[in-house]
mmJSON file of the N, C-alpha and C atoms, coordinates in Angstrom:
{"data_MODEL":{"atom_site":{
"group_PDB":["ATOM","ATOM","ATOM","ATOM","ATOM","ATOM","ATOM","ATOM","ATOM","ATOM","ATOM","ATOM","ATOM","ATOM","ATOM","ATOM","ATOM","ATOM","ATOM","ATOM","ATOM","ATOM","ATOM","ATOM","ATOM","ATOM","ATOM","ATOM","ATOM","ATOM","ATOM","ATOM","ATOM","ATOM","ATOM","ATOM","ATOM","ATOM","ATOM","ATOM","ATOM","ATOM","ATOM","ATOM","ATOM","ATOM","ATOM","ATOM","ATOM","ATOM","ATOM","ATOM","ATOM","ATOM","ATOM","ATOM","ATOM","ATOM","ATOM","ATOM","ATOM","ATOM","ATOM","ATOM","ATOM","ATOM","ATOM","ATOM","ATOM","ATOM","ATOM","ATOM","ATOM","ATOM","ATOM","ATOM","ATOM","ATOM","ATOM","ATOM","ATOM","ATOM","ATOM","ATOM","ATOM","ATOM","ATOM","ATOM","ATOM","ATOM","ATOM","ATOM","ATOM","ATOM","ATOM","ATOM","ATOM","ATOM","ATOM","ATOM","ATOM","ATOM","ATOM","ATOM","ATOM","ATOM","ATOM","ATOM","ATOM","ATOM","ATOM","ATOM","ATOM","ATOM","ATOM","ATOM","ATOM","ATOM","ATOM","ATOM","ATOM","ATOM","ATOM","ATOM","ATOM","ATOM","ATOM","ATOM","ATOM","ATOM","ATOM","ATOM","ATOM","ATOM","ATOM","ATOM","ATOM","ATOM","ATOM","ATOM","ATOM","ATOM","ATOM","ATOM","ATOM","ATOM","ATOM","ATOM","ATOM","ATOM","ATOM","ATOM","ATOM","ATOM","ATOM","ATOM","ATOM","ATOM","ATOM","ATOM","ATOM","ATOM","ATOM","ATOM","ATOM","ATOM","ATOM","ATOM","ATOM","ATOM","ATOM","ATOM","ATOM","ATOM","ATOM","ATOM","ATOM","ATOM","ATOM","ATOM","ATOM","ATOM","ATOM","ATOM","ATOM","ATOM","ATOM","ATOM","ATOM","ATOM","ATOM","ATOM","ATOM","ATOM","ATOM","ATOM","ATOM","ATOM","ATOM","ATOM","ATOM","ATOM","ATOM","ATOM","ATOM","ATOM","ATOM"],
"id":[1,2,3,4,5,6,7,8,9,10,11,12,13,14,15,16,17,18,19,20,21,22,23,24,25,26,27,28,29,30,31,32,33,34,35,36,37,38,39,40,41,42,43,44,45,46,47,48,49,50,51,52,53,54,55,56,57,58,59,60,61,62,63,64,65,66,67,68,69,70,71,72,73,74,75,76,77,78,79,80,81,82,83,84,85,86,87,88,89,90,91,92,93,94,95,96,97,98,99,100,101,102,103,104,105,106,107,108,109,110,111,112,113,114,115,116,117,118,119,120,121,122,123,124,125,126,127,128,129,130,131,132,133,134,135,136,137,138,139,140,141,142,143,144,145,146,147,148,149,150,151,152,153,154,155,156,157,158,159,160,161,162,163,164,165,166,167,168,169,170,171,172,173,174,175,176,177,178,179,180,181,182,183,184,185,186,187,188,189,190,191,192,193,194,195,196,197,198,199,200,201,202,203,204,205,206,207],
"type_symbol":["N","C","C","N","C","C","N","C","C","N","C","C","N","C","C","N","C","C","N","C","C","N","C","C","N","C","C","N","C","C","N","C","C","N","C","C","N","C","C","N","C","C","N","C","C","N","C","C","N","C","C","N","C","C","N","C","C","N","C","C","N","C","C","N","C","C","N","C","C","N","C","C","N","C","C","N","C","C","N","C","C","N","C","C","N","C","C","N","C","C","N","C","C","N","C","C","N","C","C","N","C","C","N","C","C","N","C","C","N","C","C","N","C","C","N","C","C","N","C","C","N","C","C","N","C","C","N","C","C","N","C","C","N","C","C","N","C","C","N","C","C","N","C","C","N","C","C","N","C","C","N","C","C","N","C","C","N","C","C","N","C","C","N","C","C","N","C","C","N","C","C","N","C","C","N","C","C","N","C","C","N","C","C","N","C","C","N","C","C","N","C","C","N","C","C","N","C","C","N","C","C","N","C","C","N","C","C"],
"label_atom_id":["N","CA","C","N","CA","C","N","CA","C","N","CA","C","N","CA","C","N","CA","C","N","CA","C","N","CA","C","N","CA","C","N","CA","C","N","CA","C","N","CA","C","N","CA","C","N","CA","C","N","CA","C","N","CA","C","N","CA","C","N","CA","C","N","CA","C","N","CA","C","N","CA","C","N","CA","C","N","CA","C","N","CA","C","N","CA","C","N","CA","C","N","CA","C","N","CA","C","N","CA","C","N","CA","C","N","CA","C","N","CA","C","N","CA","C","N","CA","C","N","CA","C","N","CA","C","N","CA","C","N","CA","C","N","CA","C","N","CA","C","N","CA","C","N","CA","C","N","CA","C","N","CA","C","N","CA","C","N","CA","C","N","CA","C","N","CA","C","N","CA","C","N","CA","C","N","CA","C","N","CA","C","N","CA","C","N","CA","C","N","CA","C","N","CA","C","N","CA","C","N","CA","C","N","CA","C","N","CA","C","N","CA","C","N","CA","C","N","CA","C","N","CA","C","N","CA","C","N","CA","C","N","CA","C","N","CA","C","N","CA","C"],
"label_alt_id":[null,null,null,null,null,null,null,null,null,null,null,null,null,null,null,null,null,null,null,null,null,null,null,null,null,null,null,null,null,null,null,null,null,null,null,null,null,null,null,null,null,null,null,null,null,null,null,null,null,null,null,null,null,null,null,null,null,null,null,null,null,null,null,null,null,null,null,null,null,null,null,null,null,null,null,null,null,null,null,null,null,null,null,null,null,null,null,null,null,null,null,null,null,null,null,null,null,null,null,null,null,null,null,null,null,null,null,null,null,null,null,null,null,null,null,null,null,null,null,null,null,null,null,null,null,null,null,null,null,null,null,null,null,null,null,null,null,null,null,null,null,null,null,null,null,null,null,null,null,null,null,null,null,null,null,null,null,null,null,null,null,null,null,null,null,null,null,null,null,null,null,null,null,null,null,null,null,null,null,null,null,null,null,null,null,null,null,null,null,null,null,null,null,null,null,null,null,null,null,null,null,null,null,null,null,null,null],
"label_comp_id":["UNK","UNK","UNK","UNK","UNK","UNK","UNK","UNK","UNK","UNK","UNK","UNK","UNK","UNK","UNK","UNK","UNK","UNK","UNK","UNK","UNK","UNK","UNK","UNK","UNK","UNK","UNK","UNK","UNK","UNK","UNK","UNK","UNK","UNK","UNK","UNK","UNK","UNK","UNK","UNK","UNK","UNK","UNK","UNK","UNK","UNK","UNK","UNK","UNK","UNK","UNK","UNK","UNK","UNK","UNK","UNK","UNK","UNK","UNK","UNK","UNK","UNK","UNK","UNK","UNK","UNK","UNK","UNK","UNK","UNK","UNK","UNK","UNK","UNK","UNK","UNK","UNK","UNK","UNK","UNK","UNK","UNK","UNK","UNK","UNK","UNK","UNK","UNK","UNK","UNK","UNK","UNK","UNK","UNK","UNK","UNK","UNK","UNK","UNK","UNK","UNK","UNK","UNK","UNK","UNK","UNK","UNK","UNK","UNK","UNK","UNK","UNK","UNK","UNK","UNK","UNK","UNK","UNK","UNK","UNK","UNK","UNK","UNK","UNK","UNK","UNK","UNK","UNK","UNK","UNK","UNK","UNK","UNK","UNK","UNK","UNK","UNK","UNK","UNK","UNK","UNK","UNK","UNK","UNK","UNK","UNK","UNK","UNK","UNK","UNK","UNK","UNK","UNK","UNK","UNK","UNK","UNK","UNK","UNK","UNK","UNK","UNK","UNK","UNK","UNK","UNK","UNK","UNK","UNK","UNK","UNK","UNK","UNK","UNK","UNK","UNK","UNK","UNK","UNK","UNK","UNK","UNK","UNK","UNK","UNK","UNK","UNK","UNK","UNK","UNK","UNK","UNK","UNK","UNK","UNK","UNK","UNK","UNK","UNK","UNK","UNK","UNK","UNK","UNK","UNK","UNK","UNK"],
"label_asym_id":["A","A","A","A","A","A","A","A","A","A","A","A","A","A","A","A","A","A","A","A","A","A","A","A","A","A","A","A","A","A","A","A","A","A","A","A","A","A","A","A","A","A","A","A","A","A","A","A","A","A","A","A","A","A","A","A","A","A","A","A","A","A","A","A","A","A","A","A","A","A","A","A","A","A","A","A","A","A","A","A","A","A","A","A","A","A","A","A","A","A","A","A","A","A","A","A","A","A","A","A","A","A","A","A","A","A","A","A","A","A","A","A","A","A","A","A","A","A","A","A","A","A","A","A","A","A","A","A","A","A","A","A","A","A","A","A","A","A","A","A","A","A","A","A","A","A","A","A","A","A","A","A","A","A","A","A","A","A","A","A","A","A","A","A","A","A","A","A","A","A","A","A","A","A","A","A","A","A","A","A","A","A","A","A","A","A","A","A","A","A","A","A","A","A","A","A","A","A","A","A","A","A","A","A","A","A","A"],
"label_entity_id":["1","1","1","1","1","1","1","1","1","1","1","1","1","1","1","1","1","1","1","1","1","1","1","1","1","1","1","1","1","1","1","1","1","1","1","1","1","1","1","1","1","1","1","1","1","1","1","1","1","1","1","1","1","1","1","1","1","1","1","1","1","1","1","1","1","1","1","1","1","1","1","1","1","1","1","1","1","1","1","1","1","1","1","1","1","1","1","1","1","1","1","1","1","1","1","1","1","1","1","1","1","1","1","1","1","1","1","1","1","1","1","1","1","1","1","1","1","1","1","1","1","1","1","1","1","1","1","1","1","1","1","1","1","1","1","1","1","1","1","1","1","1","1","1","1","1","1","1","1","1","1","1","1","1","1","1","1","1","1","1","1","1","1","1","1","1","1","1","1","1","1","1","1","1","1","1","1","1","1","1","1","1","1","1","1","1","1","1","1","1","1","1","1","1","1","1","1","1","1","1","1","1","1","1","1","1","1"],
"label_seq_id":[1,1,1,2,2,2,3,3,3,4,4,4,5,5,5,6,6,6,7,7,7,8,8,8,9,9,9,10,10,10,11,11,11,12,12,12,13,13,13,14,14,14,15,15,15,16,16,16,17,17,17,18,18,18,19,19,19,20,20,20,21,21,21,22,22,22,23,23,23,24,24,24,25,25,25,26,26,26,27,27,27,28,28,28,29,29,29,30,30,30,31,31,31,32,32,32,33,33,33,34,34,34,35,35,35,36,36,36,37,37,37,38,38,38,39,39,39,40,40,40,41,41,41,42,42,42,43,43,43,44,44,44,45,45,45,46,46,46,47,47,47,48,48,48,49,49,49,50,50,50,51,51,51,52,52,52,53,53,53,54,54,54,55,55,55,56,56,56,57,57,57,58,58,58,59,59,59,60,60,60,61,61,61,62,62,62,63,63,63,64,64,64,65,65,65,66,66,66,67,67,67,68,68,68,69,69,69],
"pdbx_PDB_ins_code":[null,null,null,null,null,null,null,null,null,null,null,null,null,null,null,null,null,null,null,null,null,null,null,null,null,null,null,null,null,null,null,null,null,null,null,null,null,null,null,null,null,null,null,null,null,null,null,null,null,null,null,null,null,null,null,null,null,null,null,null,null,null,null,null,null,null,null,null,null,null,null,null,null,null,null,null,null,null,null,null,null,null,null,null,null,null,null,null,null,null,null,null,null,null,null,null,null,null,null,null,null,null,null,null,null,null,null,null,null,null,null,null,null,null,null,null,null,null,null,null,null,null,null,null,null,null,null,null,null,null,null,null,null,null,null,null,null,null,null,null,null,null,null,null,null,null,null,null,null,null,null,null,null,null,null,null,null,null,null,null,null,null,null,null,null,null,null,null,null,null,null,null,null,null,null,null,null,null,null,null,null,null,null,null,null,null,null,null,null,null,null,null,null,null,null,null,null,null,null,null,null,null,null,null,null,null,null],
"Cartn_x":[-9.649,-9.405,-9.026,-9.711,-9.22,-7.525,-7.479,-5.93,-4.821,-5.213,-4.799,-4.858,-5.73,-5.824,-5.339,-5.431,-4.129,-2.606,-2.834,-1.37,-0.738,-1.552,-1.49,-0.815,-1.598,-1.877,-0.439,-0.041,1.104,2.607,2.536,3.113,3.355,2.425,1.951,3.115,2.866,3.07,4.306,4.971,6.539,7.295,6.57,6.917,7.201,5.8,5.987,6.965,7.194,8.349,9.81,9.956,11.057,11.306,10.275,9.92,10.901,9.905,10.57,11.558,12.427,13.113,14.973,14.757,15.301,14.246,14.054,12.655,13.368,14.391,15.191,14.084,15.213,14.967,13.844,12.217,10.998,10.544,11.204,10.288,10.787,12.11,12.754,12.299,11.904,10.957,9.447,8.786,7.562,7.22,8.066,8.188,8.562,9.24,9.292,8.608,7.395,6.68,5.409,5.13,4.167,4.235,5.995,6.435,5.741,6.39,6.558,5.111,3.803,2.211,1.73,1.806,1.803,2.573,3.726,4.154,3.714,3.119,2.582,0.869,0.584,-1.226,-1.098,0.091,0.191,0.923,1.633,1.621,0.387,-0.434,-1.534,-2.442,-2.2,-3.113,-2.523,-1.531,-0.673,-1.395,-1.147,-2.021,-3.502,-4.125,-6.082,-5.529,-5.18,-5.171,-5.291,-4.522,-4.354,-4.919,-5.515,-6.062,-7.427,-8.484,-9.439,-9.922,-9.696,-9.711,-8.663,-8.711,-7.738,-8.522,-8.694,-9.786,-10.631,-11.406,-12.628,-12.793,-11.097,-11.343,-10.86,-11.774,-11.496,-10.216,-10.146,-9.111,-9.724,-10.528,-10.826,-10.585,-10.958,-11.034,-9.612,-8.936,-7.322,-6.747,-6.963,-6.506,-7.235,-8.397,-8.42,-8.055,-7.633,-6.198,-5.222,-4.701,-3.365,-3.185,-4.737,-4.744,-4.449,-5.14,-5.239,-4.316,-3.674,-2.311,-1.121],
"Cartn_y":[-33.089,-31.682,-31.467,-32.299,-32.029,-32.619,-33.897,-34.218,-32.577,-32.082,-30.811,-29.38,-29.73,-28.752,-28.285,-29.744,-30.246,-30.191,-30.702,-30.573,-29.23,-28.372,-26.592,-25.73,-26.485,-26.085,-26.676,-27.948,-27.717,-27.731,-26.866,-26.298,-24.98,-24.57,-23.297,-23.162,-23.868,-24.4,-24.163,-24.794,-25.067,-23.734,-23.044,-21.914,-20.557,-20.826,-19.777,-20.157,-21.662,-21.452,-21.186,-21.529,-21.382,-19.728,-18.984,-17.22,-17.08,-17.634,-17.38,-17.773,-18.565,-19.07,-18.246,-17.046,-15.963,-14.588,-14.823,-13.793,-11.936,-11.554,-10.327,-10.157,-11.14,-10.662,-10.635,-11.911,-11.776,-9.993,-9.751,-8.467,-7.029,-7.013,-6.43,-6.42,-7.46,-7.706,-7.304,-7.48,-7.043,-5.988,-4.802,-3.765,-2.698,-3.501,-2.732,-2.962,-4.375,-4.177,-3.343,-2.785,-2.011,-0.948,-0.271,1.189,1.311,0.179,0.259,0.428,-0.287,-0.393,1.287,1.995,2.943,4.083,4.168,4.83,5.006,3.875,3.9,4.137,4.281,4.794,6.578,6.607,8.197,8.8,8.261,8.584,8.783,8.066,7.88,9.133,9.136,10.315,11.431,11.524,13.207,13.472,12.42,12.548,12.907,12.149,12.817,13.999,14.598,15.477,16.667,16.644,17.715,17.605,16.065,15.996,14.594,15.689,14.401,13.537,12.763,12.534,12.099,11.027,10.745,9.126,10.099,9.731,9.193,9.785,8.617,8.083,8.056,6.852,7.698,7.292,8.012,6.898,8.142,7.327,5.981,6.311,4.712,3.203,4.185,3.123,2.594,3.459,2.996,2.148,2.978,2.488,0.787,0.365,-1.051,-1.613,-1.249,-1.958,-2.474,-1.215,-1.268,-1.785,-1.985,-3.091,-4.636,-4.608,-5.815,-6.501,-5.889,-6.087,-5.982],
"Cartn_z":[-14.019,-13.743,-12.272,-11.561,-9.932,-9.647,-10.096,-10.162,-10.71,-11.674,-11.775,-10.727,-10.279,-9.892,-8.592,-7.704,-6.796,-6.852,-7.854,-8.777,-8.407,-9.418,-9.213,-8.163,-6.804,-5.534,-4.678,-5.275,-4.872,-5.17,-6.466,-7.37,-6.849,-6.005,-5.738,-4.568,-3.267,-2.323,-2.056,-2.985,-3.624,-3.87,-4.794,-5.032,-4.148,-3.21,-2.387,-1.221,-0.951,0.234,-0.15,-1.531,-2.071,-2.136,-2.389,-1.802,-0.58,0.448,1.739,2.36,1.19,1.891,2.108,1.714,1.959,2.414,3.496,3.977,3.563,3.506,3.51,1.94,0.702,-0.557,-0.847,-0.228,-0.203,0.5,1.374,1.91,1.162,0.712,-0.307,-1.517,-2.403,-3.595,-3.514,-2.541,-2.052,-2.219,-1.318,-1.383,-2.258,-3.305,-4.93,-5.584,-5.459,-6.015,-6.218,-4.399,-4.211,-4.252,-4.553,-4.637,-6.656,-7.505,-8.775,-8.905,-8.127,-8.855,-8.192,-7.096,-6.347,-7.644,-8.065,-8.644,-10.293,-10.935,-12.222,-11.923,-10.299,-10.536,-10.17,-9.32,-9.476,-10.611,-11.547,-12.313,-13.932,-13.572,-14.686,-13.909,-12.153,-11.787,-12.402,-11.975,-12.964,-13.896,-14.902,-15.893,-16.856,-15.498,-15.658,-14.901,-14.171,-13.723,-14.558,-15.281,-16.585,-17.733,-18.223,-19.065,-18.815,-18.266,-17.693,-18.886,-20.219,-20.887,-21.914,-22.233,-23.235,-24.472,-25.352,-26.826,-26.299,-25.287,-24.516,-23.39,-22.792,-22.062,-20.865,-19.46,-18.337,-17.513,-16.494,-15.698,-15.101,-14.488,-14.079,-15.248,-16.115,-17.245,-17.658,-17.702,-17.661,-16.522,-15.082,-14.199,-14.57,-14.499,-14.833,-15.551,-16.885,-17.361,-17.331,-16.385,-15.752,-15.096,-14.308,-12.717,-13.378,-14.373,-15.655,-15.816,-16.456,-17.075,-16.387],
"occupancy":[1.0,1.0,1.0,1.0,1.0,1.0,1.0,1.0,1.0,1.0,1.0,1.0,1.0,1.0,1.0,1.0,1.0,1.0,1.0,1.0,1.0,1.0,1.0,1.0,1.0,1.0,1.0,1.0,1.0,1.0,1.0,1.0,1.0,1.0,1.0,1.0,1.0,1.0,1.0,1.0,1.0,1.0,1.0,1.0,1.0,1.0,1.0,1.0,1.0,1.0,1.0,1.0,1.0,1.0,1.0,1.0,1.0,1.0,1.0,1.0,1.0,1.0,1.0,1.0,1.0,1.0,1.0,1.0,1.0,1.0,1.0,1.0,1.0,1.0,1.0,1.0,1.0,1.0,1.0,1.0,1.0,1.0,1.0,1.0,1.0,1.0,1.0,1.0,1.0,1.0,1.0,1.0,1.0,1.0,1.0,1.0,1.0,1.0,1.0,1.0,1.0,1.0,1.0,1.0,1.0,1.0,1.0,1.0,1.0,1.0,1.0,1.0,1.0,1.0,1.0,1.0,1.0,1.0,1.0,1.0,1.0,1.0,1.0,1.0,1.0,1.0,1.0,1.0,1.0,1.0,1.0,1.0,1.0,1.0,1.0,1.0,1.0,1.0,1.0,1.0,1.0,1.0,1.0,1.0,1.0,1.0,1.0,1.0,1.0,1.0,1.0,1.0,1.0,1.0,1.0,1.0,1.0,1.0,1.0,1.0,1.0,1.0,1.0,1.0,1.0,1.0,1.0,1.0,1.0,1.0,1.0,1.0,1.0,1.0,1.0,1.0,1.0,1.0,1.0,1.0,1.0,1.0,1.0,1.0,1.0,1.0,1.0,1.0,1.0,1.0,1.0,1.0,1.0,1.0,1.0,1.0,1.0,1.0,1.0,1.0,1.0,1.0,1.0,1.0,1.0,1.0,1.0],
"B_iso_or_equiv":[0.0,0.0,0.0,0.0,0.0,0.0,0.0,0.0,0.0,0.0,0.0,0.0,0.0,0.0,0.0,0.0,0.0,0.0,0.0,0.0,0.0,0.0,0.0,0.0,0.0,0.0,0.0,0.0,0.0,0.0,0.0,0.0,0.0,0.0,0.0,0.0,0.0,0.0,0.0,0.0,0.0,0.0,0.0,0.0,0.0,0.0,0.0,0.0,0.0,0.0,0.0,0.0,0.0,0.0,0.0,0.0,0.0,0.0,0.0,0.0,0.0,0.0,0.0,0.0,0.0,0.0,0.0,0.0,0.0,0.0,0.0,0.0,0.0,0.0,0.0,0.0,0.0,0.0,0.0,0.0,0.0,0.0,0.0,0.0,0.0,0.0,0.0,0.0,0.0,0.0,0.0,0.0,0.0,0.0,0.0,0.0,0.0,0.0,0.0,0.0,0.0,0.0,0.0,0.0,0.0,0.0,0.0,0.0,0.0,0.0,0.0,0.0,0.0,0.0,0.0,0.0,0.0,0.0,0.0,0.0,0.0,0.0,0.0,0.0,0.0,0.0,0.0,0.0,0.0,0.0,0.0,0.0,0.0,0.0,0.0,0.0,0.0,0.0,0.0,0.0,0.0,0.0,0.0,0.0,0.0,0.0,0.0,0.0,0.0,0.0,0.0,0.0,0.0,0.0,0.0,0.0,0.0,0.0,0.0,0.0,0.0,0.0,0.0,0.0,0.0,0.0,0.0,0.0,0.0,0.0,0.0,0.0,0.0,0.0,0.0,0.0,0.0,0.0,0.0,0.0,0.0,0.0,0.0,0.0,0.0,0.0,0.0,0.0,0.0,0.0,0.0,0.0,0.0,0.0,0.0,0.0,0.0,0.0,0.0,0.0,0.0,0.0,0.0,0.0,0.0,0.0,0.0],
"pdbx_formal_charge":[null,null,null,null,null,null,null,null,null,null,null,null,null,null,null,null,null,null,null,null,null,null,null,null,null,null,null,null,null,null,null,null,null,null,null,null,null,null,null,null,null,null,null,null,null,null,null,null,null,null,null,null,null,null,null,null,null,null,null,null,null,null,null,null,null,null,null,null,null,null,null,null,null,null,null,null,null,null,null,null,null,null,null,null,null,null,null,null,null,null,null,null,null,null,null,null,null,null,null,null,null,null,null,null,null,null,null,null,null,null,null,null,null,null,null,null,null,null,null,null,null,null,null,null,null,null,null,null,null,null,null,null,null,null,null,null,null,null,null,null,null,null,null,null,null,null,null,null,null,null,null,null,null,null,null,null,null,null,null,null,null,null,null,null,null,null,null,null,null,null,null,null,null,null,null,null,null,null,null,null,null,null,null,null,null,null,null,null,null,null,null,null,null,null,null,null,null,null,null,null,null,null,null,null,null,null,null],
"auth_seq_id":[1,1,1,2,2,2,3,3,3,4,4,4,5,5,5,6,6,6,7,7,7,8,8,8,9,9,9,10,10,10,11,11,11,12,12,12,13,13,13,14,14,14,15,15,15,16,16,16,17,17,17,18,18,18,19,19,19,20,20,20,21,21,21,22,22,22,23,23,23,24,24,24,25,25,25,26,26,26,27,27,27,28,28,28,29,29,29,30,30,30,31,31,31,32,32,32,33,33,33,34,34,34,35,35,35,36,36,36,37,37,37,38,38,38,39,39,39,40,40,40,41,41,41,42,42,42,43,43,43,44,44,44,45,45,45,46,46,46,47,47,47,48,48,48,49,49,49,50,50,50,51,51,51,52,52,52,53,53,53,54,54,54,55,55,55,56,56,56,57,57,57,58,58,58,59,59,59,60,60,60,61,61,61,62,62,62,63,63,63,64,64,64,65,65,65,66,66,66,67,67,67,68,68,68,69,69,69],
"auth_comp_id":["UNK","UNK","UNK","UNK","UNK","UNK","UNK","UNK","UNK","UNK","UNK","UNK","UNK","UNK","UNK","UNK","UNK","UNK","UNK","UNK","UNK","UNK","UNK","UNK","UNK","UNK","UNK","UNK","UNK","UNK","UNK","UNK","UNK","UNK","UNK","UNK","UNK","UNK","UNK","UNK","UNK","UNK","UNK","UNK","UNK","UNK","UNK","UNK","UNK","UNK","UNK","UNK","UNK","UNK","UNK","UNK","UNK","UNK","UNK","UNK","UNK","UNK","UNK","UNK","UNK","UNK","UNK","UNK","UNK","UNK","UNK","UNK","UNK","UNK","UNK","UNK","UNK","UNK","UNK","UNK","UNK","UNK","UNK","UNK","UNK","UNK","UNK","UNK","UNK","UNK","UNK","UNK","UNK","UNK","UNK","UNK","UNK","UNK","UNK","UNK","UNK","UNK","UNK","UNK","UNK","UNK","UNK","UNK","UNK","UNK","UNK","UNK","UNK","UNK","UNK","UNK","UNK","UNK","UNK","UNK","UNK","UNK","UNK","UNK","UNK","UNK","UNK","UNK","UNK","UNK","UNK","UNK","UNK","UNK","UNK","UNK","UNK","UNK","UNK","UNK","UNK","UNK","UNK","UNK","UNK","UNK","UNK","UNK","UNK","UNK","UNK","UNK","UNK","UNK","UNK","UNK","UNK","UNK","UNK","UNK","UNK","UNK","UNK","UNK","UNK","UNK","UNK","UNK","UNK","UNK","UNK","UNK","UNK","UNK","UNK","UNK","UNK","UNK","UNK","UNK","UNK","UNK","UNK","UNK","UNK","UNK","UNK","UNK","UNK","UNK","UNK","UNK","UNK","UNK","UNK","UNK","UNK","UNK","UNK","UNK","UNK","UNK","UNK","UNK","UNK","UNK","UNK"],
"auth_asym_id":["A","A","A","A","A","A","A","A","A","A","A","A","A","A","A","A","A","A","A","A","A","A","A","A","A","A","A","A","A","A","A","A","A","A","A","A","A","A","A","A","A","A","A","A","A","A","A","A","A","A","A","A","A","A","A","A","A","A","A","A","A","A","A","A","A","A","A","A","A","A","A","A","A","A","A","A","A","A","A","A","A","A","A","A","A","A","A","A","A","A","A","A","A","A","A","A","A","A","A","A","A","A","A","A","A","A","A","A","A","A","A","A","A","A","A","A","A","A","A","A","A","A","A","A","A","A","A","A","A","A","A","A","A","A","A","A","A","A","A","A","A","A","A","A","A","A","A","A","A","A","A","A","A","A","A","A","A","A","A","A","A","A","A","A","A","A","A","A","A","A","A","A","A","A","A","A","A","A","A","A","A","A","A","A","A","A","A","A","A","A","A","A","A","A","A","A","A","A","A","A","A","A","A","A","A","A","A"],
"auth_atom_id":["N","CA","C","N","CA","C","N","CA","C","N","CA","C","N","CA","C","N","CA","C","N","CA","C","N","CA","C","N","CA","C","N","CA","C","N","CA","C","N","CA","C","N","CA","C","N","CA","C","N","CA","C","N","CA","C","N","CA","C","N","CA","C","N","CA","C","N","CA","C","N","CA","C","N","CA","C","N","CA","C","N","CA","C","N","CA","C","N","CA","C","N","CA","C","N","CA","C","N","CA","C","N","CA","C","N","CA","C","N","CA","C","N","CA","C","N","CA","C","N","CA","C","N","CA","C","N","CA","C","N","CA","C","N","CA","C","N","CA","C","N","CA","C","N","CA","C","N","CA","C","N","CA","C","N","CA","C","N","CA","C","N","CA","C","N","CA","C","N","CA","C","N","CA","C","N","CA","C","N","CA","C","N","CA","C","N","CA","C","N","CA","C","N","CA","C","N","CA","C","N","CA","C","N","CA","C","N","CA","C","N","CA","C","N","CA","C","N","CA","C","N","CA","C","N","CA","C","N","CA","C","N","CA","C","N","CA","C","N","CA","C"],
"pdbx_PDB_model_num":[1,1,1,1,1,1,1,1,1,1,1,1,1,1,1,1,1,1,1,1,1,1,1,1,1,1,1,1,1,1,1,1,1,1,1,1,1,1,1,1,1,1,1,1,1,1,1,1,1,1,1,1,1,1,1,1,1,1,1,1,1,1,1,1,1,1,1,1,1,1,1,1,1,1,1,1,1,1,1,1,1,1,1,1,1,1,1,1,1,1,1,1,1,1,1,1,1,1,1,1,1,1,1,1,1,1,1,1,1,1,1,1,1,1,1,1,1,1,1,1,1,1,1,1,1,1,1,1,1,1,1,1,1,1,1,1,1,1,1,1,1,1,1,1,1,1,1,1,1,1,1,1,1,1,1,1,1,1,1,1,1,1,1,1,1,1,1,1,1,1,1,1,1,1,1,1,1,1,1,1,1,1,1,1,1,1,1,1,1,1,1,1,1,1,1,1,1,1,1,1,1,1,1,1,1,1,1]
}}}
């Protein structure tokens, strides 16, 4: 399992310099990703907002889903 798990790590390694190795499209990609997660938790806020409830389940309870998934 440790041979793996090394393995993993620099698999990992690999991956992320191959990231940076256009730093523009890395900080460009970044940044849509934190607009897109920012924009689907204010949008779920809209949502409790008007309806603090939905069949049970509170916002928090969603939002960890969403964080989830």
């Amino acid at each position: 399992m440790r041979r793996y798990s090394k393995l993993y790590k620099q698999f990992l390694k690999q991956y992320v310099k191959s990231l940076l190795e256009y730093r523009a499209d890395f900080i460009f990609g970044l940044v849509g990703f934190v607009l897109v997660q920012f924009s689907g938790v204010v949008f779920l806020r809209l949502i409790f907002a008007s309806i603090p409830s939905l069949s049970g389940w509170s916002f928090h309870e969603v939002l960890f889903i969403y964080g989830f998934a």
